[in-house]
gemmi code that builds the backbone of each chain (N, CA, C; Angstrom):
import gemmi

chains = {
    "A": [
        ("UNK", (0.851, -1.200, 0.000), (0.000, 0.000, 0.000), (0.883, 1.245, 0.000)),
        ("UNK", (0.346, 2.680, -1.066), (1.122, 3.315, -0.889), (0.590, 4.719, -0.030)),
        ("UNK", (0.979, 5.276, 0.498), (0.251, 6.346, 1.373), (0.807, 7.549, 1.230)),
        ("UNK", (0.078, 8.534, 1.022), (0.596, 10.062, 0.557), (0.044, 11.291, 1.437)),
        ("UNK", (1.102, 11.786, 1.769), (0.222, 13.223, 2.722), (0.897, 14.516, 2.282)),
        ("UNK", (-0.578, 15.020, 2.451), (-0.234, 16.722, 2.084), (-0.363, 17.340, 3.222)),
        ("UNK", (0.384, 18.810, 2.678), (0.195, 20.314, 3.340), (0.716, 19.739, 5.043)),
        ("UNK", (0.453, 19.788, 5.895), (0.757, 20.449, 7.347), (0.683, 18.753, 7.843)),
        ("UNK", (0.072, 17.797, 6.980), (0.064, 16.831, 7.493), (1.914, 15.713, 7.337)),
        ("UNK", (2.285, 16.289, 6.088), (3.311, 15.620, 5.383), (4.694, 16.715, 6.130)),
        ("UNK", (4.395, 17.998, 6.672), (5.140, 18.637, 7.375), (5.519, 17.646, 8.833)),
        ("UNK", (4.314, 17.896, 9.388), (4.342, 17.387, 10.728), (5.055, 15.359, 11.016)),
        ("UNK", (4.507, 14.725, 9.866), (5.082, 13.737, 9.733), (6.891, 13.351, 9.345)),
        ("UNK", (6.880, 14.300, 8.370), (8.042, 14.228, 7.962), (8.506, 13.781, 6.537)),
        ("UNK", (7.462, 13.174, 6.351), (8.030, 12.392, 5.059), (6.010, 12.528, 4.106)),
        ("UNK", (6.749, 12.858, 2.501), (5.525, 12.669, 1.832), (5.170, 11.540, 1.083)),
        ("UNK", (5.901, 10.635, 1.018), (5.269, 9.236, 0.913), (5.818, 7.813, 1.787)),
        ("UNK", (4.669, 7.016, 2.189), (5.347, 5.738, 2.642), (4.653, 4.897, 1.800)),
        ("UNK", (5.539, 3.697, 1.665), (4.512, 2.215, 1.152), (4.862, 0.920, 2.232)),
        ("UNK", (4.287, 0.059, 2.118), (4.233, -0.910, 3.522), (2.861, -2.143, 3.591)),
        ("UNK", (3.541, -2.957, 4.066), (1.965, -3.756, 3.371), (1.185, -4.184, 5.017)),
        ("UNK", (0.091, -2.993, 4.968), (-0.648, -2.911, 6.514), (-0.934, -4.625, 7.005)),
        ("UNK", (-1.186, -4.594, 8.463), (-1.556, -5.816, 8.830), (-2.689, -6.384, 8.558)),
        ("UNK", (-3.327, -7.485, 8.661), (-4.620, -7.661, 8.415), (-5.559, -6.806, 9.324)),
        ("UNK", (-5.361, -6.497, 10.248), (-7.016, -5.533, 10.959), (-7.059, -4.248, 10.240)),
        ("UNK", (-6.079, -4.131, 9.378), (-6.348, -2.467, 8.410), (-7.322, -3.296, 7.124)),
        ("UNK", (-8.745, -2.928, 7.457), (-9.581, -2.814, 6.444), (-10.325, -1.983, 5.845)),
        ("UNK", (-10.009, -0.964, 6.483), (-11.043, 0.069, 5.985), (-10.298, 1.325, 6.439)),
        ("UNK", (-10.211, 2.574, 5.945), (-9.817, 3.717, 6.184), (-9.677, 4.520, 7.486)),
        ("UNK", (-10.886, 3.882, 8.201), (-10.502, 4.271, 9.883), (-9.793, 3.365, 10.264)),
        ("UNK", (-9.344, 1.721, 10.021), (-8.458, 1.057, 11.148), (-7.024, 1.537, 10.794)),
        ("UNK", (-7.080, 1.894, 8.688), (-5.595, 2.442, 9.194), (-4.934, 3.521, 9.277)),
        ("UNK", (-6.209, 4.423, 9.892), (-5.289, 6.005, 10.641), (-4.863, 5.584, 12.017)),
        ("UNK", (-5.870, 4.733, 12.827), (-5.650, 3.872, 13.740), (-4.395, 3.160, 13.667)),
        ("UNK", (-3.895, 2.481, 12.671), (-2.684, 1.615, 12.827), (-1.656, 2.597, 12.609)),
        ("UNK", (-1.823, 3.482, 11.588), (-0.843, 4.697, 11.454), (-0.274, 5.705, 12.627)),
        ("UNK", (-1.241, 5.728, 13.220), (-1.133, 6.414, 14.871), (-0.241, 5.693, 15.045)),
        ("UNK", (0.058, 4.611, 15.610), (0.774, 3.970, 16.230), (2.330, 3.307, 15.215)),
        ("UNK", (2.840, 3.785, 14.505), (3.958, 4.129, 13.782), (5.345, 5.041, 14.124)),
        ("UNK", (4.520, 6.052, 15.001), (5.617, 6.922, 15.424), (5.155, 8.026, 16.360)),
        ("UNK", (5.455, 8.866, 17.067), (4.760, 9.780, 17.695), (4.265, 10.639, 17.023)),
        ("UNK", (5.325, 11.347, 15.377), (4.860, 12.247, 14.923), (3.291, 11.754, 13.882)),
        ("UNK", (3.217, 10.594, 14.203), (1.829, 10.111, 12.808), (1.011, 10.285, 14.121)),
        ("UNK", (1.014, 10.472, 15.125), (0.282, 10.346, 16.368), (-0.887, 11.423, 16.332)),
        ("UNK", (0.843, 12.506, 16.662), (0.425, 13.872, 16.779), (-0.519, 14.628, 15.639)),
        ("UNK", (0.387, 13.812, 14.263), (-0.525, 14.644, 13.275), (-1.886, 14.261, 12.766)),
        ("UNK", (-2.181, 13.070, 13.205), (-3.586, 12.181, 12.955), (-4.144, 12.423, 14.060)),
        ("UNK", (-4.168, 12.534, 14.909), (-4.829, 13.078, 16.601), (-6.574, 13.347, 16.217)),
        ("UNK", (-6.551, 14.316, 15.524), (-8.036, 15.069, 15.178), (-7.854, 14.603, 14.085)),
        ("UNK", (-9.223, 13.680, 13.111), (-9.514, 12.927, 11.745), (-10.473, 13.782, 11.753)),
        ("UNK", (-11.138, 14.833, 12.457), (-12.033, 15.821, 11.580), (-11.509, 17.213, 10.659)),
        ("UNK", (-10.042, 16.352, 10.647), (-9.174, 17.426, 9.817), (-8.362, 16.551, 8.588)),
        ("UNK", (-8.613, 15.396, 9.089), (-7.588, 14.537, 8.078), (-8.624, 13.773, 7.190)),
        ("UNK", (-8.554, 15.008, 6.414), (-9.635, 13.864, 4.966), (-8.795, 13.004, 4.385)),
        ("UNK", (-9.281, 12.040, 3.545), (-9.109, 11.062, 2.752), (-9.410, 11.007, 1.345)),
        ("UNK", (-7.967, 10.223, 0.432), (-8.932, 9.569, -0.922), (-8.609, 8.438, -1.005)),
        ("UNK", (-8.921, 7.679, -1.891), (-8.510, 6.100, -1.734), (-8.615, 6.351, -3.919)),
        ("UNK", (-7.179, 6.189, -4.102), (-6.869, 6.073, -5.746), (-8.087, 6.980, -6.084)),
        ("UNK", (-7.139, 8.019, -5.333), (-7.546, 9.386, -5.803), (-8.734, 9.969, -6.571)),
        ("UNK", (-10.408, 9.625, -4.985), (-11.478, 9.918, -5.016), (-11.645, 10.078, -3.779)),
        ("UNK", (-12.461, 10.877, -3.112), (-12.575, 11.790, -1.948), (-13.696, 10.595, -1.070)),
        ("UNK", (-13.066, 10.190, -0.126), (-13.824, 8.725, 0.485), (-13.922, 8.846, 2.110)),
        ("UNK", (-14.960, 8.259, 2.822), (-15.491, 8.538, 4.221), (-14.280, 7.629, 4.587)),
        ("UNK", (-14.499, 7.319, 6.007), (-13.706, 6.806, 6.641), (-14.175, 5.076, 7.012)),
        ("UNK", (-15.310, 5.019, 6.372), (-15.616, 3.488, 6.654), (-14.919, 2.967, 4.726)),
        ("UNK", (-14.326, 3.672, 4.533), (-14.406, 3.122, 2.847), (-13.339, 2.015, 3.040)),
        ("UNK", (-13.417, 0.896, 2.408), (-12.366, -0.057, 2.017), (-11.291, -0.069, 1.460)),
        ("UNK", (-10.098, -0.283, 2.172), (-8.733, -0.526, 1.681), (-8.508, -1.458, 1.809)),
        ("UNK", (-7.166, -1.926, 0.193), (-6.482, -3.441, 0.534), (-5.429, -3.308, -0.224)),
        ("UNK", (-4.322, -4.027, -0.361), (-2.789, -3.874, -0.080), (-2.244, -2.791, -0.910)),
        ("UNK", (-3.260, -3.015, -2.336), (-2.614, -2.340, -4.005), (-3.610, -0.959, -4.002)),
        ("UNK", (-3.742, -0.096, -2.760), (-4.626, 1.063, -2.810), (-3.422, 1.734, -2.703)),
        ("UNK", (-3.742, 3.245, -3.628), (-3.232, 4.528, -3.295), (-4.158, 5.244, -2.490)),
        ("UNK", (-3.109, 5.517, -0.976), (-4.135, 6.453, 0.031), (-3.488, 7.430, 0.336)),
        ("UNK", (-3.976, 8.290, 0.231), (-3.889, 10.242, 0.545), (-4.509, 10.753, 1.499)),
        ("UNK", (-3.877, 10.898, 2.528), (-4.503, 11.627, 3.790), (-4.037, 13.206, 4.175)),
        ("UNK", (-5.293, 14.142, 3.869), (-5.023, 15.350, 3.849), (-5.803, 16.375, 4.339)),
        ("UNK", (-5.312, 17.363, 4.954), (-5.811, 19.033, 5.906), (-7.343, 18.940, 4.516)),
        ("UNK", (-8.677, 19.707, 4.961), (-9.663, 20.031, 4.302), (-8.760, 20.973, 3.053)),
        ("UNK", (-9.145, 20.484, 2.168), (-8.801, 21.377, 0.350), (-8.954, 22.819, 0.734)),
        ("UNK", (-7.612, 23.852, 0.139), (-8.110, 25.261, 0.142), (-7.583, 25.575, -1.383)),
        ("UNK", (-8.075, 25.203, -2.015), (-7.684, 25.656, -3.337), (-8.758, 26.913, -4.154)),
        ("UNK", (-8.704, 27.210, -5.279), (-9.273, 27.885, -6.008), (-8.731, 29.502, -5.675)),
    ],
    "B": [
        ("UNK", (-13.948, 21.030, -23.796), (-13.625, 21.865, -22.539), (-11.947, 21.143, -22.097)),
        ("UNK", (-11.756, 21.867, -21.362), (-10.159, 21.645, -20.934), (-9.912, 22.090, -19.210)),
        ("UNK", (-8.682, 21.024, -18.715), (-8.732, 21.276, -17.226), (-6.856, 21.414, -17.966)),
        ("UNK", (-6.283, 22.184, -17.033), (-4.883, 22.576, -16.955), (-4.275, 23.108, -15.631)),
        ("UNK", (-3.211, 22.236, -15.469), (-3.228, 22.413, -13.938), (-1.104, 22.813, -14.106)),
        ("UNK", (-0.712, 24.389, -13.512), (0.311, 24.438, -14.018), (0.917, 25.509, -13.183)),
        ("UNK", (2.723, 25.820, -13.528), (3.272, 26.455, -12.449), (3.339, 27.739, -13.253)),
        ("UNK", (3.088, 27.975, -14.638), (3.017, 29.265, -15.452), (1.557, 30.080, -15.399)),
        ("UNK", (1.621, 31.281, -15.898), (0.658, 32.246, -15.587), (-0.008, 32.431, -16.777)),
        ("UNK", (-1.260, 32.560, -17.403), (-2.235, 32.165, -18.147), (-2.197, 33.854, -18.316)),
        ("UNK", (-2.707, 33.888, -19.429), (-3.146, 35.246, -20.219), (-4.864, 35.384, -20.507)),
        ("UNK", (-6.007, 36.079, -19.585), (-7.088, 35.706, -19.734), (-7.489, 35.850, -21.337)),
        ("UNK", (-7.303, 36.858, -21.910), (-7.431, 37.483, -23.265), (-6.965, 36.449, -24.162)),
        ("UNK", (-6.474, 35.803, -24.060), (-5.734, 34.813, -25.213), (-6.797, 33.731, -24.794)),
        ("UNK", (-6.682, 33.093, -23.677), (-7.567, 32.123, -23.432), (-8.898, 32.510, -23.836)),
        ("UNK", (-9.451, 33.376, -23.139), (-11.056, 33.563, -24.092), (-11.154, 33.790, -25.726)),
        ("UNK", (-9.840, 34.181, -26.294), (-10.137, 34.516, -27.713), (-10.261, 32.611, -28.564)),
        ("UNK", (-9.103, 31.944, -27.518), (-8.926, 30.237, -28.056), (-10.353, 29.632, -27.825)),
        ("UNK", (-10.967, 30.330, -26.918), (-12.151, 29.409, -26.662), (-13.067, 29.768, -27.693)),
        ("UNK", (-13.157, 30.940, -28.052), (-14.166, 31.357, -28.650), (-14.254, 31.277, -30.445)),
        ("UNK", (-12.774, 31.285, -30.458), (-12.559, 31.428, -32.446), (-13.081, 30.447, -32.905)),
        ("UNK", (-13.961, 31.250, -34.005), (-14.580, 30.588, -34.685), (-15.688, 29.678, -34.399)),
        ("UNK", (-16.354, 29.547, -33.035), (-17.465, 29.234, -32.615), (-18.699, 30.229, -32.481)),
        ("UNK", (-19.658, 30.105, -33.575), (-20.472, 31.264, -33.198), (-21.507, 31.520, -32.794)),
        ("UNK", (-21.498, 29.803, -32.401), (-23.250, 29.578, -31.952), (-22.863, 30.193, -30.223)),
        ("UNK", (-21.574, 30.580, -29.802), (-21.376, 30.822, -28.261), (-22.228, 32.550, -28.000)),
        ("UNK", (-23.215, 32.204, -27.681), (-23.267, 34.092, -27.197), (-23.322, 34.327, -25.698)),
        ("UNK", (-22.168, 34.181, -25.085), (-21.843, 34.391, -24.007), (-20.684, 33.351, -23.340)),
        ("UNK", (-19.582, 34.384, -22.551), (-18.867, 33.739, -21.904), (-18.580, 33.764, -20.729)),
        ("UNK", (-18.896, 33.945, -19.152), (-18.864, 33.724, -17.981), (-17.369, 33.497, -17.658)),
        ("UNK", (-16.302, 34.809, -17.114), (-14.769, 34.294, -17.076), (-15.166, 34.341, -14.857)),
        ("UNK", (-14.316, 33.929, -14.323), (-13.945, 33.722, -12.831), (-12.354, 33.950, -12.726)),
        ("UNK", (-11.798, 34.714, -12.525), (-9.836, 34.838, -11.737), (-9.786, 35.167, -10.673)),
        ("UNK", (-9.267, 34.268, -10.198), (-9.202, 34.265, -8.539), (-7.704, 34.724, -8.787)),
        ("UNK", (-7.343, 35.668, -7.573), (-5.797, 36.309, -7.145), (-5.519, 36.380, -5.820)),
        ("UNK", (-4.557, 36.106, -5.431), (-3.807, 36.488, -4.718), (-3.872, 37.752, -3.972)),
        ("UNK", (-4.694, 37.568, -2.360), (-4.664, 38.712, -2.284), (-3.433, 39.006, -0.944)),
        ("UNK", (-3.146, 40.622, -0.189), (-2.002, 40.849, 0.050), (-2.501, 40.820, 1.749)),
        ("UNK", (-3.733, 40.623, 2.032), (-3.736, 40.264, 3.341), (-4.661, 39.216, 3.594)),
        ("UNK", (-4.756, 38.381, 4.741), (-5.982, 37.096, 4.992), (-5.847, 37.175, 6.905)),
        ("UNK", (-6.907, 37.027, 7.244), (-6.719, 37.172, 8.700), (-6.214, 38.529, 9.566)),
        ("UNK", (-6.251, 39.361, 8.696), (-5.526, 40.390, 9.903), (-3.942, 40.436, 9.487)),
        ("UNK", (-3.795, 39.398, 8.898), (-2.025, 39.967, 8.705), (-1.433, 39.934, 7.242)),
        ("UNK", (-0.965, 40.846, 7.061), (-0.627, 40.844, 5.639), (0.513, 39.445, 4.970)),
        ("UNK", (-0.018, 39.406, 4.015), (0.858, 38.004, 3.332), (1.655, 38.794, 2.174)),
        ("UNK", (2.670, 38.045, 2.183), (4.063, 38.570, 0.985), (3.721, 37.556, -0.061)),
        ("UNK", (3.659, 35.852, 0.146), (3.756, 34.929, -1.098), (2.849, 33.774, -0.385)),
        ("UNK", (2.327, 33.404, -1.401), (1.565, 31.616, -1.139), (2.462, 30.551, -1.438)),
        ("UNK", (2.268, 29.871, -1.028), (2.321, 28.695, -1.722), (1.754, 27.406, -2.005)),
        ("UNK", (1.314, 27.356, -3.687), (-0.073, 26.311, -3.675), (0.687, 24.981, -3.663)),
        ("UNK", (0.302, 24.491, -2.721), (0.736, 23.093, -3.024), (-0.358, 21.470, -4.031)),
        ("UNK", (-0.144, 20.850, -4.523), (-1.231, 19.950, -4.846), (-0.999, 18.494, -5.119)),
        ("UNK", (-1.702, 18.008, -5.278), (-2.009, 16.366, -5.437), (-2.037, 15.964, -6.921)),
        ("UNK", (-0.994, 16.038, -7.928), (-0.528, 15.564, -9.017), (-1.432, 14.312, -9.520)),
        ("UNK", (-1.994, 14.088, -10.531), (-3.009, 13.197, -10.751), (-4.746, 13.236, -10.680)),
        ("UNK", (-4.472, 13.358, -8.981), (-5.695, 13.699, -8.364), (-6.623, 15.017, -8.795)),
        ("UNK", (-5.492, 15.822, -9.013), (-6.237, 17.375, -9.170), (-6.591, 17.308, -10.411)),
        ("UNK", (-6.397, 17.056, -11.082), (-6.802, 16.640, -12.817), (-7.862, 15.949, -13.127)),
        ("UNK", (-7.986, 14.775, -12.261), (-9.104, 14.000, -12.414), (-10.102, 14.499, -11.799)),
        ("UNK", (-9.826, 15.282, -10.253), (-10.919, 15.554, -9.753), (-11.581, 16.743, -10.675)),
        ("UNK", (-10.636, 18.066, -11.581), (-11.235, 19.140, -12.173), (-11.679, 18.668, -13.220)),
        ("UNK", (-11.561, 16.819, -13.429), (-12.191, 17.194, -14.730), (-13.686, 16.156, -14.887)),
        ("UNK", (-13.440, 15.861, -13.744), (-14.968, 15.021, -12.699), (-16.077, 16.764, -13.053)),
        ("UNK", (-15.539, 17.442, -12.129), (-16.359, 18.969, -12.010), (-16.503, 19.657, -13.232)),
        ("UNK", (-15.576, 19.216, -14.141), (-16.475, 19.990, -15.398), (-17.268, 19.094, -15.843)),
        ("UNK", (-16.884, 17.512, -15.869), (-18.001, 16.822, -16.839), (-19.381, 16.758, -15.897)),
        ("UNK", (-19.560, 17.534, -14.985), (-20.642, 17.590, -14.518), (-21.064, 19.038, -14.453)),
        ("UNK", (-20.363, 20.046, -14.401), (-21.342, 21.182, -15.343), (-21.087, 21.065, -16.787)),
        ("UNK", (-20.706, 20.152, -17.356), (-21.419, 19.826, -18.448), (-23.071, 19.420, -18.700)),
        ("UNK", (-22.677, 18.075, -18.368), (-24.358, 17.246, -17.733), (-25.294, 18.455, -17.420)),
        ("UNK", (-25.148, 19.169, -16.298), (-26.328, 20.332, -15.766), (-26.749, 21.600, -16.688)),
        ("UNK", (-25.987, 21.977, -17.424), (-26.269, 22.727, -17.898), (-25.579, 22.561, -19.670)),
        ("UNK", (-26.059, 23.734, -20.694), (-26.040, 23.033, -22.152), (-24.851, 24.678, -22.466)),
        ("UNK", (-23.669, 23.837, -22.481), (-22.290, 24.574, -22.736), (-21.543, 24.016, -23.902)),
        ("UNK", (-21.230, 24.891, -24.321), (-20.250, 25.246, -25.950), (-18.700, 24.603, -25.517)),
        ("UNK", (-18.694, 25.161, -24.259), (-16.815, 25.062, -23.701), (-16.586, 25.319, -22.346)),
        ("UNK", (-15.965, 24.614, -21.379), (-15.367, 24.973, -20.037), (-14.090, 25.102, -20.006)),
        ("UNK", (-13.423, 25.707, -19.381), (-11.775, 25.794, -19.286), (-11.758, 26.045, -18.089)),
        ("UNK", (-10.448, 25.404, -16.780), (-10.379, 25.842, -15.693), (-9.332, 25.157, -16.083)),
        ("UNK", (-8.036, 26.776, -15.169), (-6.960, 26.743, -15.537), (-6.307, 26.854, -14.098)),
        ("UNK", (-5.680, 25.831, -13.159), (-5.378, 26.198, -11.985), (-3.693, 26.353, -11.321)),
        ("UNK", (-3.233, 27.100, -11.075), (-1.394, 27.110, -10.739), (-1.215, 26.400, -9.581)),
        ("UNK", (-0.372, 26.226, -9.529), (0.707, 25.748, -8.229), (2.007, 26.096, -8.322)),
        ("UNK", (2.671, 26.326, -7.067), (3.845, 26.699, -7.066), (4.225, 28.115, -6.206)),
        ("UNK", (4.630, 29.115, -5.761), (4.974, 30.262, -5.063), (4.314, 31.337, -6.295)),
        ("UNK", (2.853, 32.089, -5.615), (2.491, 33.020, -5.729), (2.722, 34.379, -4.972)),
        ("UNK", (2.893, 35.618, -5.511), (2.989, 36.775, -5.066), (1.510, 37.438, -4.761)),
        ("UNK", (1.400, 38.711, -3.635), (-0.110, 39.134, -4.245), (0.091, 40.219, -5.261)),
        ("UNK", (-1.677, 39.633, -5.969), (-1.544, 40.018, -7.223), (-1.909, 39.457, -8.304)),
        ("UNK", (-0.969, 37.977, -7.759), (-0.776, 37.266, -8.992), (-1.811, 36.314, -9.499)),
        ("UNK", (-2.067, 35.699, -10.541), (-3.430, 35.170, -11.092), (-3.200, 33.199, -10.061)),
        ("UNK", (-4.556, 33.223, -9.679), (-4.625, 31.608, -9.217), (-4.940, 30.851, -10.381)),
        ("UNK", (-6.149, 30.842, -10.562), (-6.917, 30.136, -11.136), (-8.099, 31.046, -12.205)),
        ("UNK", (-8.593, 30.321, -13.240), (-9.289, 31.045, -14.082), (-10.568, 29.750, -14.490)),
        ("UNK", (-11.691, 30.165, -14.230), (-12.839, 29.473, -14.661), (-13.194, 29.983, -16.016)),
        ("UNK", (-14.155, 29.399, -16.648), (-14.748, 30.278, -18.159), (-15.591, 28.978, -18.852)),
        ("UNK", (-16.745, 29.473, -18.807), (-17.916, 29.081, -19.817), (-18.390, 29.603, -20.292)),
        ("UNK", (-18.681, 28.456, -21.490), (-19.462, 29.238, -23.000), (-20.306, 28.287, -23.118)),
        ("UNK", (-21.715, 29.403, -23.527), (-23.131, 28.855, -23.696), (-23.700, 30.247, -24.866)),
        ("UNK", (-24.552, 29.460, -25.412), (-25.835, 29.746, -26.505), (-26.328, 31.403, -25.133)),
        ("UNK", (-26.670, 31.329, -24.099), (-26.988, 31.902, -23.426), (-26.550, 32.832, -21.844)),
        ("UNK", (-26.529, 33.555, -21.372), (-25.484, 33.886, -20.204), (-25.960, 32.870, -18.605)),
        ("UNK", (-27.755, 32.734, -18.902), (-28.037, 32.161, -17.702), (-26.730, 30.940, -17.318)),
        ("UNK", (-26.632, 30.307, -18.121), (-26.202, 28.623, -18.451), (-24.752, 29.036, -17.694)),
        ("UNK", (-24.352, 30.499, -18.713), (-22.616, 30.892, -18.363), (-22.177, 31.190, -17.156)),
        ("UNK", (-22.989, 32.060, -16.278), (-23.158, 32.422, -15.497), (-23.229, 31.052, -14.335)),
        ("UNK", (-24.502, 30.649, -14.593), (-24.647, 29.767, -13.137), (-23.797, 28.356, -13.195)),
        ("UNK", (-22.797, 27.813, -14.002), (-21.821, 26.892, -14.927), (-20.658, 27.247, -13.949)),
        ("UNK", (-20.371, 28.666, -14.465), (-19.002, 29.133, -13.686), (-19.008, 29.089, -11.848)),
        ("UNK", (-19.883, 29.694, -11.318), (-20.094, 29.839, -10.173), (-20.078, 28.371, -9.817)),
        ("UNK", (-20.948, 27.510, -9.810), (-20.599, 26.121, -9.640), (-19.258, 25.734, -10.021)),
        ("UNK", (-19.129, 25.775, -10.959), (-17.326, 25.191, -11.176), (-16.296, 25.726, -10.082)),
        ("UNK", (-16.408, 27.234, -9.654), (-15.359, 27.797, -8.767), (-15.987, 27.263, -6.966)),
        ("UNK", (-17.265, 27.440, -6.761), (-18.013, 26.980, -5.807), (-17.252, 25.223, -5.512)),
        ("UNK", (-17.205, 24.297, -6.804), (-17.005, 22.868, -6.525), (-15.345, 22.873, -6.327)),
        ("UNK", (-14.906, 23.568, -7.070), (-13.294, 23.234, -7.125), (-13.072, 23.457, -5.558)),
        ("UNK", (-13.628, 24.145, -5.180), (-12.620, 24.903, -3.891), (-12.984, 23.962, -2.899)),
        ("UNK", (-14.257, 22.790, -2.994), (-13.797, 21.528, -1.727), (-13.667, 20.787, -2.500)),
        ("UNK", (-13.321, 20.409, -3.616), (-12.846, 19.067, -3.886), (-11.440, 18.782, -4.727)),
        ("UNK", (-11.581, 19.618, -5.430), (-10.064, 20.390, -5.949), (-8.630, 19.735, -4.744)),
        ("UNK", (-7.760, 18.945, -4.638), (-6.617, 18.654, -3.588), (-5.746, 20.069, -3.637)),
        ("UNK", (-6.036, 21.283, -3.684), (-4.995, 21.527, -3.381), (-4.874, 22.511, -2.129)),
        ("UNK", (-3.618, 23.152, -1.137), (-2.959, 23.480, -0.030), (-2.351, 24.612, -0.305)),
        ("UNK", (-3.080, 25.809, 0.589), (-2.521, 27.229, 0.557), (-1.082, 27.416, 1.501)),
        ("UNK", (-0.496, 27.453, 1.619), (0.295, 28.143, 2.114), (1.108, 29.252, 2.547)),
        ("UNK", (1.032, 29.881, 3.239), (0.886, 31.646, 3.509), (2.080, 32.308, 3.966)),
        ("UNK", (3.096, 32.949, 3.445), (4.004, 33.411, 4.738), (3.597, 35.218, 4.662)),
        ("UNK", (3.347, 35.003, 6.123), (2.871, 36.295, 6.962), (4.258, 36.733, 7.560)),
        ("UNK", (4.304, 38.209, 8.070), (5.126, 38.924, 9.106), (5.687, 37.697, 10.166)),
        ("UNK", (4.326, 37.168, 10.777), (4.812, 35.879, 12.141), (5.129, 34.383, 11.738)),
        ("UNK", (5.602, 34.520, 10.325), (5.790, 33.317, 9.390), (5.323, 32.691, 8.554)),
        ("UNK", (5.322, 31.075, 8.411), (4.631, 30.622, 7.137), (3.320, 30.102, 8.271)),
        ("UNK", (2.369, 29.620, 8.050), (0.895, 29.003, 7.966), (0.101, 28.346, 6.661)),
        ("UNK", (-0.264, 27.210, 7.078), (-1.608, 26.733, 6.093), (-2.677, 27.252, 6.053)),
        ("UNK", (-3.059, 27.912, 5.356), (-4.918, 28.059, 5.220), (-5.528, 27.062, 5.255)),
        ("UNK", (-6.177, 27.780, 6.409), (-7.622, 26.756, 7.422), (-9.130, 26.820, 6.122)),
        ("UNK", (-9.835, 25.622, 5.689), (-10.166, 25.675, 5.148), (-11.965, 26.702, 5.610)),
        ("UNK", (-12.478, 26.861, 4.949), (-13.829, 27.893, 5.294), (-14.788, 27.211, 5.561)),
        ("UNK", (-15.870, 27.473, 6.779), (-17.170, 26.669, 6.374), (-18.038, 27.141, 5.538)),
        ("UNK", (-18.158, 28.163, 4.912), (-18.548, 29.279, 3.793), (-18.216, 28.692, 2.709)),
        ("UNK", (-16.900, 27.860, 2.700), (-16.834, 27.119, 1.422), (-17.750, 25.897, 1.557)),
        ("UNK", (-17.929, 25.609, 2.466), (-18.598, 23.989, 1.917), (-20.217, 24.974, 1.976)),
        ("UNK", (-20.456, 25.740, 2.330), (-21.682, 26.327, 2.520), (-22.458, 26.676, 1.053)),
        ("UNK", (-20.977, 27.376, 0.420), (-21.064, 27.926, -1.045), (-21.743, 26.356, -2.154)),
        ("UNK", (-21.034, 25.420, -1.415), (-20.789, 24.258, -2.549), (-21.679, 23.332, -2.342)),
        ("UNK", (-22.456, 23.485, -1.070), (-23.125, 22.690, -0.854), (-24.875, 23.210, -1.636)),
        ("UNK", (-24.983, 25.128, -1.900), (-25.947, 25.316, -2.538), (-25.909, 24.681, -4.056)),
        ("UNK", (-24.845, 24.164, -4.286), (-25.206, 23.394, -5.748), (-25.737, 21.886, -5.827)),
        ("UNK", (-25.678, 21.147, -4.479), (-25.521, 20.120, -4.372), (-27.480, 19.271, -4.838)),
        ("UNK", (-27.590, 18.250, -6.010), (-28.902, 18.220, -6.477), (-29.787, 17.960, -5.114)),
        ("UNK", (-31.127, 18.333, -5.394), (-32.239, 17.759, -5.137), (-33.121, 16.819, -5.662)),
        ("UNK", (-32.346, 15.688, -4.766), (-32.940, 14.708, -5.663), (-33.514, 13.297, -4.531)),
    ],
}
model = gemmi.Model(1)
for chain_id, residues in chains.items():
    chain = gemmi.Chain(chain_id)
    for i, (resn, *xyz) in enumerate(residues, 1):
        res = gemmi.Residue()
        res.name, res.seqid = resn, gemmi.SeqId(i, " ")
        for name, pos in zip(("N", "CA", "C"), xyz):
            atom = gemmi.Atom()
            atom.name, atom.element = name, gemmi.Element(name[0])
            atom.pos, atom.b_iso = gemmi.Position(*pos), 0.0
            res.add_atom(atom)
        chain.add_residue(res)
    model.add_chain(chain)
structure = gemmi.Structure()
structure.add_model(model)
structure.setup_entities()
């Protein structure tokens, strides 16, 4: 799986991409901000509040019950300020 | 219609003349330029910086036009969006529809700039007097975007 973060989230982490092949209880988009928390302090700190850390899953804008599995591109990112 | 997503600065005048040559059933064109402005919050800003989601932003602007396509009966859309270190001043982004009519042009564009701005991936970045900051996104924006959203 490959995982991508923007803006303040990819600051605070450190790094703008990881890949890694999650454990089996990552099935769905909330278990793995959940498993991601627990990676390092700084994925901790910067995932803390998920009413800030939107999601896409191969890059389409997806809730947090949405389904992931090994060969997903996931993007976890601050609410869009573009235009 | 066309989505262009880029670190160079667009010429509105050239772009509306490409859209328009030689199409003459268009009687009306609806333009939107968003800029760069020199203060946000109370403190004045020197430069942005747009950051974005390569892939994503393409597909998602071009999700949002083929759906003010669908809604309304348009000749041409163009949304032209930068990334990279802006000054204020400087041009963001440029919407523009063409329709037989202005209603179509008019309420086309506003939706297009209304949708881009929550679904659009991309990340403001601000440096102020007390440093750099992200722009916090608006609830005014989802407020704006959500008056387009169908009744259905």
């Amino acid at each position: 799986m490959k995982v991508l973060y923007f803006a303040w989230l990819r600051s605070k982490i450190g790094v703008a991409t990881e890949t890694f092949d999650p454990p089996a209880e990552v099935t769905d988009v909330g278990t793995l901000v959940e498993w991601l928390k627990t990676r390092s302090p700084k994925h901790a700190d910067a995932l803390a509040n998920s009413k800030v850390v939107k999601v896409a899953v191969n890059q389409e804008h997806v809730a947090y019950d949405h389904p992931v599995s090994a060969g997903d591109e996931v993007a976890l990112f601050p609410p869009v300020t573009g235009g | 219609m066309t989505v262009k997503v880029q670190r160079e600065d667009f010429d509105v005048g050239a772009e509306l003349a490409a859209m328009t040559r030689g199409k003459t059933a268009i009687g009306g064109v609806t333009l939107f330029v968003g800029l760069v402005r020199d203060m946000a919050g109370g403190s004045s800003v020197s430069a942005m910086t747009l950051e974005h989601y390569p892939g994503m932003t393409e597909k998602q602007l071009e999700a949002i036009e083929a759906e003010a396509r669908a809604r309304w009966p348009l000749d041409d859309a163009l949304i032209i969006h930068r990334y990279g270190r802006l000054e204020p001043g400087d041009q963001i982004v440029l919407v523009a529809t063409a329709s037989a009519h202005r209603g179509a042009a008019f309420d086309s564009c506003h939706f297009l700039i209304d949708w881009l701005k929550t679904k659009a991936p991309f990340w403001k970045l601000e440096a102020t007097p007390e440093g750099e900051r992200w722009v916090e996104a608006k609830d005014s924006d989802d407020d704006a975007a959500a008056r387009w959203a169908k009744e259905s």
